[in-house]
C-alpha positions, 0 to 999 in steps of 0.5 A: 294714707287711704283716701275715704268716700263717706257716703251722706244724705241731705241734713245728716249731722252724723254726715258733717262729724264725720267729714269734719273729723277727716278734715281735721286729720288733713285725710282727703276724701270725696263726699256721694249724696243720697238722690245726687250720686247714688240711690237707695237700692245702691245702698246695699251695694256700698254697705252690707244689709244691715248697716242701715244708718248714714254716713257710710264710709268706706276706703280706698285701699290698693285702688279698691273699694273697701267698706269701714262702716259708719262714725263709730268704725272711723274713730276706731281706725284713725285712732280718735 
């Protein structure tokens, strides 16, 4: 089972959903907050350019990190 770091900003609801979601599967994963852990231009870092919504998450594979995408792209992979 891939941990997930779901990257969030402050009163993001798409945020809570998807921290929600991986807590009902039982999946662990670690929450980063704009202005507390990262910053903006760190974005592009994370994401690719033109992912410009939050949450952005991304897994833990194999001890890299490796972007999945937003809400959408995490329904997807855990089959919800």
């Amino acid at each position: 089972m891939n941990k997930y770091i779901v990257y969030s900003k402050e009163n993001c609801s798409a945020c809570l959903e998807a921290k929600a979601l991986l807590e009902s599967k039982g999946i662990p994963f670690e929450v980063k907050t704009l202005g507390v852990d990262f910053g903006l231009l760190d974005m592009y870092k994370i994401a690719p350019k033109n992912h410009r919504t939050f949450p952005m998450i991304s897994a833990i594979e194999d001890g890299e990190e490796v972007y999945v995408g937003g809400n959408v792209k995490l329904r997807e992979l855990l089959g919800v």
